[in-house]
NUFI-587784 format. One record per atom (N, C-alpha, C): residue number from 1; residue in one letter; atom name; x, y, z. Coordinates in Angstrom, 3 decimals, m for minus. Layout:
! NUFI-587784
(NUM,"A","CA",(X,Y,Z)) ...
END
This chain:
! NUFI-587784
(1,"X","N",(56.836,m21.951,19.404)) (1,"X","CA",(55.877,m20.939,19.020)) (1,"X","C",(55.436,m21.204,17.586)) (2,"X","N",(54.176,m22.024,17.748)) (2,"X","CA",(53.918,m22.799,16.456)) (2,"X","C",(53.053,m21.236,15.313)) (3,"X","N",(53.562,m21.038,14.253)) (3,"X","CA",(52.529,m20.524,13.200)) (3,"X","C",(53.201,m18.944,13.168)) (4,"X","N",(54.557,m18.853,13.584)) (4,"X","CA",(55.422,m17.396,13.464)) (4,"X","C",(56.018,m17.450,12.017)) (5,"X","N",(55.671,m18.561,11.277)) (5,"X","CA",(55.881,m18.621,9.883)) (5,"X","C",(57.816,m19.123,9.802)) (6,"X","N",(58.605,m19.228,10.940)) (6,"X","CA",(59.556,m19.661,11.204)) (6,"X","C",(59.670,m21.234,11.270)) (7,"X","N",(60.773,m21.534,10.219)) (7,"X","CA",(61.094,m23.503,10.273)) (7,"X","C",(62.548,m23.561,10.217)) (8,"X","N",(62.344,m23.830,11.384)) (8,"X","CA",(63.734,m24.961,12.150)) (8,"X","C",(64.521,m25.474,10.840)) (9,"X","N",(63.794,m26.508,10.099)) (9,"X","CA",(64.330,m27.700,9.390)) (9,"X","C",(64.673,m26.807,8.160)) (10,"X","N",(63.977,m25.635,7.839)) (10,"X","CA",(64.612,m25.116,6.394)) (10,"X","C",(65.981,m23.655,7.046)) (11,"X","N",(65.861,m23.670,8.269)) (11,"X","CA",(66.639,m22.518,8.468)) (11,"X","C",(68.227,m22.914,8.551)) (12,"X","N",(69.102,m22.450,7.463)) (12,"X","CA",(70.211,m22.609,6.911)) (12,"X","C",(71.364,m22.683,8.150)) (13,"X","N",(71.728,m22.000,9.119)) (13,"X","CA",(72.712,m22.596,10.036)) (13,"X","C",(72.397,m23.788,10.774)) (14,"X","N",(71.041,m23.939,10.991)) (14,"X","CA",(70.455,m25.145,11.459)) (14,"X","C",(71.082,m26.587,10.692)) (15,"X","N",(70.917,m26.309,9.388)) (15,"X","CA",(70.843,m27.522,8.199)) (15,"X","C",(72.129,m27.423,7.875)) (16,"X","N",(73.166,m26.327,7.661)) (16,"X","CA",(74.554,m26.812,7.896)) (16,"X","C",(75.092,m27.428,9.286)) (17,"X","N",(74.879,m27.152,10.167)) (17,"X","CA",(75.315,m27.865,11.228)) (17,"X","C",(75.381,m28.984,11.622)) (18,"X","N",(73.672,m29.625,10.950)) (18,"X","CA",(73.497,m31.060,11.474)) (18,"X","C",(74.405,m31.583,10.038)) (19,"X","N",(74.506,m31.015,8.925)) (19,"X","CA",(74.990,m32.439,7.832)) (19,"X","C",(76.430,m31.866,8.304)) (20,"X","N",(77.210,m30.935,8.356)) (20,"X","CA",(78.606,m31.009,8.886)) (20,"X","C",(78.974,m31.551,10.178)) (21,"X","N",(78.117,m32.208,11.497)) (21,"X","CA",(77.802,m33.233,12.339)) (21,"X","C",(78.124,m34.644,11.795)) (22,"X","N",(76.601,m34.700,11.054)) (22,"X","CA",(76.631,m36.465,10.354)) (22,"X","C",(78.068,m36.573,9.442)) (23,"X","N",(78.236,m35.751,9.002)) (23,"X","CA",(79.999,m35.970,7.781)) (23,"X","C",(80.861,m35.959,8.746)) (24,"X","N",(81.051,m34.614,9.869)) (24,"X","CA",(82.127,m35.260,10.501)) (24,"X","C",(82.904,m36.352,11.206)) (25,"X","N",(81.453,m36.608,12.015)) (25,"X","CA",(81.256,m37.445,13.265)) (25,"X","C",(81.721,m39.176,12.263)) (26,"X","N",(81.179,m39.199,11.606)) (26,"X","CA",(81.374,m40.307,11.143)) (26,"X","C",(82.946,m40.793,10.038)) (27,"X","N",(83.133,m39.624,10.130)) (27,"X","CA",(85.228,m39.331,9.612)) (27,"X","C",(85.685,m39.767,10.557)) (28,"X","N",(85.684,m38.604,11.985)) (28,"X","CA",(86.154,m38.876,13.081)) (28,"X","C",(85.826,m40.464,14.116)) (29,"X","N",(84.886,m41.113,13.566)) (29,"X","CA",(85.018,m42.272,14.134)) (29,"X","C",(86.128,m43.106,13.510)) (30,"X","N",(86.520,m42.833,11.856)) (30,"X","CA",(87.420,m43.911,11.309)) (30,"X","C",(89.141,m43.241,12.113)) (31,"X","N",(89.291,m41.544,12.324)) (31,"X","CA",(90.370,m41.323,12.800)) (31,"X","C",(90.831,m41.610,14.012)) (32,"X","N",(89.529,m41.593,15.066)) (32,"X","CA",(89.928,m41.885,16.292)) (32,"X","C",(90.614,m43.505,16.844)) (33,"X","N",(89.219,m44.447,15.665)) (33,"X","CA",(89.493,m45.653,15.741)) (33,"X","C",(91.109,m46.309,15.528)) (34,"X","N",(91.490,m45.187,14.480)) (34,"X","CA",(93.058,m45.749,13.750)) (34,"X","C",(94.034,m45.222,14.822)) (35,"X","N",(93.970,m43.400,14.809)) (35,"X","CA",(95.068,m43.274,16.040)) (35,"X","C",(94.829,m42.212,17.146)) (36,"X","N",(93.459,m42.691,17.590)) (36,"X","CA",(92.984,m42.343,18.713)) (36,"X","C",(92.835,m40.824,18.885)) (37,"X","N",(92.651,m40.052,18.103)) (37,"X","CA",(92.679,m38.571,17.931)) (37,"X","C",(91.254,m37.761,18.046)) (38,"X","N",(91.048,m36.732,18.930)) (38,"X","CA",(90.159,m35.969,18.983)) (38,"X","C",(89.763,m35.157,18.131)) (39,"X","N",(88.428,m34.231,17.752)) (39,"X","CA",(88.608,m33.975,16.583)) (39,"X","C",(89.617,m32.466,16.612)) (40,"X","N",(89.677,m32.028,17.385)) (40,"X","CA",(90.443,m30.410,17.209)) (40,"X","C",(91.795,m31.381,17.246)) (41,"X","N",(92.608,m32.397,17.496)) (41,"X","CA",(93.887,m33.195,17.555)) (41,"X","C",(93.960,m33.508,16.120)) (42,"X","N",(93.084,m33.615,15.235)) (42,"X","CA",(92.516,m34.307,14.024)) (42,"X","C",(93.251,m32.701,13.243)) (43,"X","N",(91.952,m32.214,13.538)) (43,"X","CA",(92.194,m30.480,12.679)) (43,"X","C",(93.374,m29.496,12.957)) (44,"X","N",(93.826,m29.527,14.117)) (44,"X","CA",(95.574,m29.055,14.244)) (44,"X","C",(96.613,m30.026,13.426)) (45,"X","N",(96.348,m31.069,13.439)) (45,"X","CA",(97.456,m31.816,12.661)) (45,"X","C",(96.802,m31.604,10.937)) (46,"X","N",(95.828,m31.521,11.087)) (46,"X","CA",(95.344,m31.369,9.197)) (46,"X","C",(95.955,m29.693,9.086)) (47,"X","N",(95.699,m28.702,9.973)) (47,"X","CA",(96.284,m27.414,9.384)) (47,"X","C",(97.325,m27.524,8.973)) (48,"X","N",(98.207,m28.349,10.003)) (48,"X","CA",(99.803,m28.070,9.694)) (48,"X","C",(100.354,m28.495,9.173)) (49,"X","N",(99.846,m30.025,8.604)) (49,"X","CA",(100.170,m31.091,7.649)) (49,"X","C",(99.645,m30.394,6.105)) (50,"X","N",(98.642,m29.519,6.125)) (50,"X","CA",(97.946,m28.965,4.949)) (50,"X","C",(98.838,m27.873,4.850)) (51,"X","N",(99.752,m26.953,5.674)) (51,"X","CA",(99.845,m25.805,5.221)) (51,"X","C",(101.673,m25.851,4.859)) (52,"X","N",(101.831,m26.912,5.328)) (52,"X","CA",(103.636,m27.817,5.104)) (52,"X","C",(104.138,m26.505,5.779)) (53,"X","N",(104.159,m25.781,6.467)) (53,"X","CA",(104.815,m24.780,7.100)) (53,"X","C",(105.040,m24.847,8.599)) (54,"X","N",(104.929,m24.426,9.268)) (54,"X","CA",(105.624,m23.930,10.743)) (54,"X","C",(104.197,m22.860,10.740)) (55,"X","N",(103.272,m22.997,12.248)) (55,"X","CA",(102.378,m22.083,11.745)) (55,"X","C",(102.109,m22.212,14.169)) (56,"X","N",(101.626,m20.551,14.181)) (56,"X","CA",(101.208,m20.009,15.575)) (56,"X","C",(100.043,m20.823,15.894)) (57,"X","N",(99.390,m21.018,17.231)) (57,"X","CA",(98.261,m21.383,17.453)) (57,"X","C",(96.821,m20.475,17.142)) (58,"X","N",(97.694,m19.216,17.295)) (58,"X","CA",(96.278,m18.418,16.719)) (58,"X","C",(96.320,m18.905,15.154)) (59,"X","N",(97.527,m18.836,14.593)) (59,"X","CA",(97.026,m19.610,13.267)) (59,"X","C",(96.068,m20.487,12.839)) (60,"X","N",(96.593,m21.639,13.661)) (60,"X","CA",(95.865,m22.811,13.575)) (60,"X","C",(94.308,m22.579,13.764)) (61,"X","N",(94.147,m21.705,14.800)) (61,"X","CA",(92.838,m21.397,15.429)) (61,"X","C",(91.953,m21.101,14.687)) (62,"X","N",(92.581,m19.873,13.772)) (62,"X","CA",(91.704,m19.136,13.144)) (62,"X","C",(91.629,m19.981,11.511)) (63,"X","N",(92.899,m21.036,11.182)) (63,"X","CA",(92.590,m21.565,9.895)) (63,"X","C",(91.183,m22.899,9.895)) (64,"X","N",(91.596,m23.410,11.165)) (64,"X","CA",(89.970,m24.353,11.361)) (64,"X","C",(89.089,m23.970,12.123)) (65,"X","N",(88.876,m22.743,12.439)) (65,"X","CA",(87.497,m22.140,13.333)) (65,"X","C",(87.865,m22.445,14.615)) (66,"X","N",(88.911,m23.090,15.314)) (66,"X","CA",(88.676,m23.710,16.601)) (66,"X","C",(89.131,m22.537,17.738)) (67,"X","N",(88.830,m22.465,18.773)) (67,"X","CA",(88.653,m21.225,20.247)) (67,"X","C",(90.354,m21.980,20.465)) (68,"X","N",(91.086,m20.963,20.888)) (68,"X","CA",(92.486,m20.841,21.157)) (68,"X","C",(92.549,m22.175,22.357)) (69,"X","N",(91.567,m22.193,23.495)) (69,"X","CA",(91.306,m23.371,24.459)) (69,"X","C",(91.709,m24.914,23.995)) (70,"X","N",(90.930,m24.935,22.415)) (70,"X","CA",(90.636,m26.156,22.571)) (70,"X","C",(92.473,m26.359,21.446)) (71,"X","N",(92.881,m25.624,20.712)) (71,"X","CA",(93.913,m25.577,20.323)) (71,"X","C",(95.193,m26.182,20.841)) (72,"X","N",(95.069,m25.184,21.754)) (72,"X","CA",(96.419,m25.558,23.408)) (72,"X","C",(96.325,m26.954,23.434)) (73,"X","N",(95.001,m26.998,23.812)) (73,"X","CA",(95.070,m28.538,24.340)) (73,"X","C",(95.330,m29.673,23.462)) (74,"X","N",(95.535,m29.312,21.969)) (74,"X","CA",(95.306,m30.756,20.804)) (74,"X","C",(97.150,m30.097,21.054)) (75,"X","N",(97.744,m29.171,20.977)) (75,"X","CA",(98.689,m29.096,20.611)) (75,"X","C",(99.586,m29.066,21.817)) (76,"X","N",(99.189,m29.784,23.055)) (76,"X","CA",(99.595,m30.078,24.016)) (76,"X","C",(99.913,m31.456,23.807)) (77,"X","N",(98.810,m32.143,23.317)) (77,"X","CA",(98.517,m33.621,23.717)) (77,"X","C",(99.522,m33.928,22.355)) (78,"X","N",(99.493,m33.895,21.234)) (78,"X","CA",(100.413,m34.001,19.806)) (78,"X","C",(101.314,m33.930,20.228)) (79,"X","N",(102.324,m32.614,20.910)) (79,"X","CA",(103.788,m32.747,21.739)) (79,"X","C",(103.774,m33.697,22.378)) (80,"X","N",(102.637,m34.432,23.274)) (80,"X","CA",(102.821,m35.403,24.040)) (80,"X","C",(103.704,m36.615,22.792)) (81,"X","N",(102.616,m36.807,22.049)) (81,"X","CA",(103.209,m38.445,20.962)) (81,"X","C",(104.119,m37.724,20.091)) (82,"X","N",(104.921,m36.728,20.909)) (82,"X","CA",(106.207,m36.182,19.914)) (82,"X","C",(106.014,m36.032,17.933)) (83,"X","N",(104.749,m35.894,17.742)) (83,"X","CA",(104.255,m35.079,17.153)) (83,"X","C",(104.192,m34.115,15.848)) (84,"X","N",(104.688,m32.950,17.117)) (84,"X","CA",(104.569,m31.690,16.735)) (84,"X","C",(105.930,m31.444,18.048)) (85,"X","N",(106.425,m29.795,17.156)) (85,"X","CA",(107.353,m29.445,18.499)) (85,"X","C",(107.053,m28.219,18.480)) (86,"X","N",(107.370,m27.457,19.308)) (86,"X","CA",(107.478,m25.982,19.841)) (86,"X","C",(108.806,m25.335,19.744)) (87,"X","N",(109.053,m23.887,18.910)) (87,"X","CA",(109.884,m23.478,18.964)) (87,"X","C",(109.553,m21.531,19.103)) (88,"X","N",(110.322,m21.196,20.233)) (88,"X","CA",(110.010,m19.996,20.735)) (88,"X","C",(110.264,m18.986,19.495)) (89,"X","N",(109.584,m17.862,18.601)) (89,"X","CA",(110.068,m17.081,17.797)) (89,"X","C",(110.963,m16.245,18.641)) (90,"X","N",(112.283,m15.981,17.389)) (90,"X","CA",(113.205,m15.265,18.277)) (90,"X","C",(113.108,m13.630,18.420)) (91,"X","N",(111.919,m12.992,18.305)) (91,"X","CA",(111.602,m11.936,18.271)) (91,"X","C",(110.741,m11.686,19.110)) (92,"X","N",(109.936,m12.524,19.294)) (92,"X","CA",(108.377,m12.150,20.179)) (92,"X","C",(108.244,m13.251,21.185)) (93,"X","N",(108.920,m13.757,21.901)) (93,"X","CA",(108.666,m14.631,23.018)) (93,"X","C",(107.377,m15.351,23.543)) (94,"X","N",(106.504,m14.120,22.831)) (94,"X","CA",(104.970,m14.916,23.439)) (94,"X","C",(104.503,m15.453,22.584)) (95,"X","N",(105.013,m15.698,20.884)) (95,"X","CA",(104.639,m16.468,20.303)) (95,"X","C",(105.994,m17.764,20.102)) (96,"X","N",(104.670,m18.856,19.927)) (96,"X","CA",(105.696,m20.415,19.434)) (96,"X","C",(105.438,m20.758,18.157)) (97,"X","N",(106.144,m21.180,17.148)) (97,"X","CA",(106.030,m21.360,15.836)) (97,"X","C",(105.961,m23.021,16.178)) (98,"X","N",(105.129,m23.859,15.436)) (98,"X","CA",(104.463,m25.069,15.763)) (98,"X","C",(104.644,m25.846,14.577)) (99,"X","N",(105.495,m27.138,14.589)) (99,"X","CA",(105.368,m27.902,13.496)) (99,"X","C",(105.505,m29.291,13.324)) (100,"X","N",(105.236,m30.101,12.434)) (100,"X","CA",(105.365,m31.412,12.528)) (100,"X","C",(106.778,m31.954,12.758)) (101,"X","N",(106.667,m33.284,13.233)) (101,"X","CA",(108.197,m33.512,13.582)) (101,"X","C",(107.677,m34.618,12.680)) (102,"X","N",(108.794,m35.751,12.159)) (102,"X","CA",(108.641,m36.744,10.871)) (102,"X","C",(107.409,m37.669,11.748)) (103,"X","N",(107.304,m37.950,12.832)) (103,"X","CA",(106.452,m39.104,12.986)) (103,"X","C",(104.652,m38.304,13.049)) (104,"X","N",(104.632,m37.039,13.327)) (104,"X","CA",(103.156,m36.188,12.915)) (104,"X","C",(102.833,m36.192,11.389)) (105,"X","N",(103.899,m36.131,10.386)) (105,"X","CA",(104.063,m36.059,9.297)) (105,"X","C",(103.837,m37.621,8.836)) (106,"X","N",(104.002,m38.643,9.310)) (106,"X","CA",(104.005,m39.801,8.230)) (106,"X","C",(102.424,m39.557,9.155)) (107,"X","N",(101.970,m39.692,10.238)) (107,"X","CA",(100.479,m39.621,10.627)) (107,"X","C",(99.431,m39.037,9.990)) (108,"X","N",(99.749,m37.499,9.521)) (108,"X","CA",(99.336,m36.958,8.889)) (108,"X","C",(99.182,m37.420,7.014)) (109,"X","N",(100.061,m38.299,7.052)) (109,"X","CA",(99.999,m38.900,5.259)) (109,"X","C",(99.497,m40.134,5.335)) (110,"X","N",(99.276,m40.570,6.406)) (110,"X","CA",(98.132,m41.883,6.364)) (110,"X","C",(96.941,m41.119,6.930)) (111,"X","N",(96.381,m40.107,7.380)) (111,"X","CA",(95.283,m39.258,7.594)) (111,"X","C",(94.855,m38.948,6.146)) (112,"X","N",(95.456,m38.692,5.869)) (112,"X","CA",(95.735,m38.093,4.032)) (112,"X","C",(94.808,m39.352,3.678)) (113,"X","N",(95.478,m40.461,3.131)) (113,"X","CA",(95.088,m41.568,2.579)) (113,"X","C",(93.463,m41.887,3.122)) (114,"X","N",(93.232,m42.008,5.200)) (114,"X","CA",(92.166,m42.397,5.499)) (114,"X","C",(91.115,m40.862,4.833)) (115,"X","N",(91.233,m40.068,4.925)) (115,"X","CA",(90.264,m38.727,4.216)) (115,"X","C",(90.388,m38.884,2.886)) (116,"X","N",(90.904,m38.990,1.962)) (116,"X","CA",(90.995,m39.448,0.416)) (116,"X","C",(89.777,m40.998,0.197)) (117,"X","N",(89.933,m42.042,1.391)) (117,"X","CA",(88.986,m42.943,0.983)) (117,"X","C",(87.509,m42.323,1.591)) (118,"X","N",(87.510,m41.670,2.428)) (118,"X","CA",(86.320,m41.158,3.054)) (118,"X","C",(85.808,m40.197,1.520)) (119,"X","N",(86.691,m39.333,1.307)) (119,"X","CA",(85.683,m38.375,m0.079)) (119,"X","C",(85.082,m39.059,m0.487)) (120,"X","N",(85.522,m40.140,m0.674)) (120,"X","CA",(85.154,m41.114,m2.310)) (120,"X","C",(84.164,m42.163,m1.687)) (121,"X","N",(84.020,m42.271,m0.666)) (121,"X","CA",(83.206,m43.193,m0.265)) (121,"X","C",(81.871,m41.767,0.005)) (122,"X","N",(81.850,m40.619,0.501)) (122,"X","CA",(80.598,m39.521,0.300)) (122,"X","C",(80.187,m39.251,m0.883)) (123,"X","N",(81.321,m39.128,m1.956)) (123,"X","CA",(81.339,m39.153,m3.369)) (123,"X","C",(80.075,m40.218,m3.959)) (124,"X","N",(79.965,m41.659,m3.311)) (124,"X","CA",(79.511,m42.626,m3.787)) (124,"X","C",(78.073,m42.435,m3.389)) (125,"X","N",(77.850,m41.976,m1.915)) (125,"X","CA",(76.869,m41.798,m1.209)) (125,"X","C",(75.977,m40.521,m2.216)) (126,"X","N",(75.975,m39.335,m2.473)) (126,"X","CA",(76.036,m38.305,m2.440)) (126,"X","C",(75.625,m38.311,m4.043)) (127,"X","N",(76.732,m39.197,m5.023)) (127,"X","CA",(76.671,m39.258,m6.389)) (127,"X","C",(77.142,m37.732,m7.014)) (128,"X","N",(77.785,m37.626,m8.303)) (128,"X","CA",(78.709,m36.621,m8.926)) (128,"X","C",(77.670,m35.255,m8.703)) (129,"X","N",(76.463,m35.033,m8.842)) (129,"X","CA",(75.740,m34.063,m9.271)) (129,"X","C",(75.440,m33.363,m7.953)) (130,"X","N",(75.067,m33.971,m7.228)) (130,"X","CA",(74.337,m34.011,m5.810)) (130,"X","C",(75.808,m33.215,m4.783)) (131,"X","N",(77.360,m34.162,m4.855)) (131,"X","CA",(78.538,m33.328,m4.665)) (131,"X","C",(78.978,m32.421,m5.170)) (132,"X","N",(78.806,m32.151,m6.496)) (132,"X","CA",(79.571,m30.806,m7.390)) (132,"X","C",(78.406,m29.484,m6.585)) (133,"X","N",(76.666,m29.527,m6.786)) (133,"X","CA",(75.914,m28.758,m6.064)) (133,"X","C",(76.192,m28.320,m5.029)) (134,"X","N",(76.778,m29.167,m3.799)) (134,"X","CA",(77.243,m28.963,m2.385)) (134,"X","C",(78.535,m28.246,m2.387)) (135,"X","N",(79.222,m28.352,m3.052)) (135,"X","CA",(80.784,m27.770,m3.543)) (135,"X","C",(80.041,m26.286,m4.143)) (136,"X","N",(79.031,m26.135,m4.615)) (136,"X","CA",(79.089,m25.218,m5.292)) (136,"X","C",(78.439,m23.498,m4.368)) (137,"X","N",(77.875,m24.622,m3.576)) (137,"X","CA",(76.736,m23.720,m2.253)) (137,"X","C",(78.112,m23.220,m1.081)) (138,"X","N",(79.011,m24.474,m0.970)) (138,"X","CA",(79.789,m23.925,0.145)) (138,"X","C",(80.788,m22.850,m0.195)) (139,"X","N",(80.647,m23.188,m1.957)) (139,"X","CA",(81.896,m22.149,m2.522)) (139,"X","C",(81.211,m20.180,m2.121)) (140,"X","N",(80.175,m20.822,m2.331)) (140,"X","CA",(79.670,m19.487,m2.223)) (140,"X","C",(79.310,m18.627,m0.710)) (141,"X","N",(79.021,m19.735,0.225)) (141,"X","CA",(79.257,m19.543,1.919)) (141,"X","C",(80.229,m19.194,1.972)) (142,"X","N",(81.751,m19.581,1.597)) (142,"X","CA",(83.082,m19.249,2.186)) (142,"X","C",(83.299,m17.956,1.458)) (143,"X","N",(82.801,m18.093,m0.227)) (143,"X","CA",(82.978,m16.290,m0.639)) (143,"X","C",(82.185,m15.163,0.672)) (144,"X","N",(81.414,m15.691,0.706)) (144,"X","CA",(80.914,m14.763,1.711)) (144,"X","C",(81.201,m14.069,2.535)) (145,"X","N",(82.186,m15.495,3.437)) (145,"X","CA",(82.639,m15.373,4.930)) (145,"X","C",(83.783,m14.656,4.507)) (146,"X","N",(84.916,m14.512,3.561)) (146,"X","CA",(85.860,m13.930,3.013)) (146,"X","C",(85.497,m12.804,3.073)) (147,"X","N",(84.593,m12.357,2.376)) (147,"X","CA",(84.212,m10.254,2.313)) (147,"X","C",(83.930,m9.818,3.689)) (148,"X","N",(83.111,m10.636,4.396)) (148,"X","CA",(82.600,m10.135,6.077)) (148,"X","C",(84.026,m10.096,6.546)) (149,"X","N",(84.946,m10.995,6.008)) (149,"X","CA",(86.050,m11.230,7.233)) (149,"X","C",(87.021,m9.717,6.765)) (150,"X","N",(86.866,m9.187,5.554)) (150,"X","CA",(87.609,m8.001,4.892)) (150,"X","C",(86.863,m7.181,5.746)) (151,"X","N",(85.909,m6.856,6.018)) (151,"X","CA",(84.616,m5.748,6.164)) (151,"X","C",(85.465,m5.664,7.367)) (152,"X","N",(85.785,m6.200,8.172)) (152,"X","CA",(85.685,m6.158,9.497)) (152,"X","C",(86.891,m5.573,10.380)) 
END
């Protein structure tokens, strides 16, 4: 509906989506390539490797945006390559407290290393001014999403 004074290309969830696409997609090709990992397999092991704790799947869920579905399933497949383990809380049965076992953990610190050369290689792309700006816009998206998430 051409001339409703509406543009696609300047409208802001539009234009975060596609550059958090092109940044991811192209991370996730160097992670999958190294140890074959999906990206929610990628982002369950970065929560739990990031948060050095023992953490629920709704945790996980709600610390990287991901639907409880796709969760199960990264933290299905991670128990598979022994991982991650499952341990029943001894209070509430329907929750499992979820954590790295040493071989998710050294995975997770060469993930570390492959995302440390990736910054610095966007860093290069991107240049100091052009990244500190983008840091400075998302700082202010996530303040955002913080008060809505209080409001609510």
């Amino acid at each position: 509906m051409a001339g409703n004074g509406f543009e696609l290309e300047t409208f802001l969830p539009y234009r975060l989506n596609r550059a958090a696409e092109f940044v991811a997609l192209r991370f996730a090709a160097q992670y999958k390539a190294r140890f074959q990992l999906t990206r929610p397999e990628w982002r369950t092991l970065a929560a739990l490797g990031s948060s050095g704790r023992s953490m629920t799947a709704t945790e996980i869920g709600a610390h990287s945006s991901m639907h409880k579905t796709k969760v199960s399933r990264a933290v299905f497949s991670l128990e598979q390559r022994r991982w991650l383990k499952r341990e029943e809380d001894g209070r509430d049965r329907r929750f499992e407290h979820l954590a790295l076992m040493p071989a998710g953990e050294q995975a997770y610190k060469e993930l570390t290393k492959l995302a440390s050369r990736y910054q610095a290689e966007l860093l290069s792309t991107l240049g100091a001014d052009d990244m500190e700006a983008l840091a400075t816009g998302l700082r202010a998206v996530e303040r955002a999403m913080k008060k809505s998430v209080a409001r609510q």
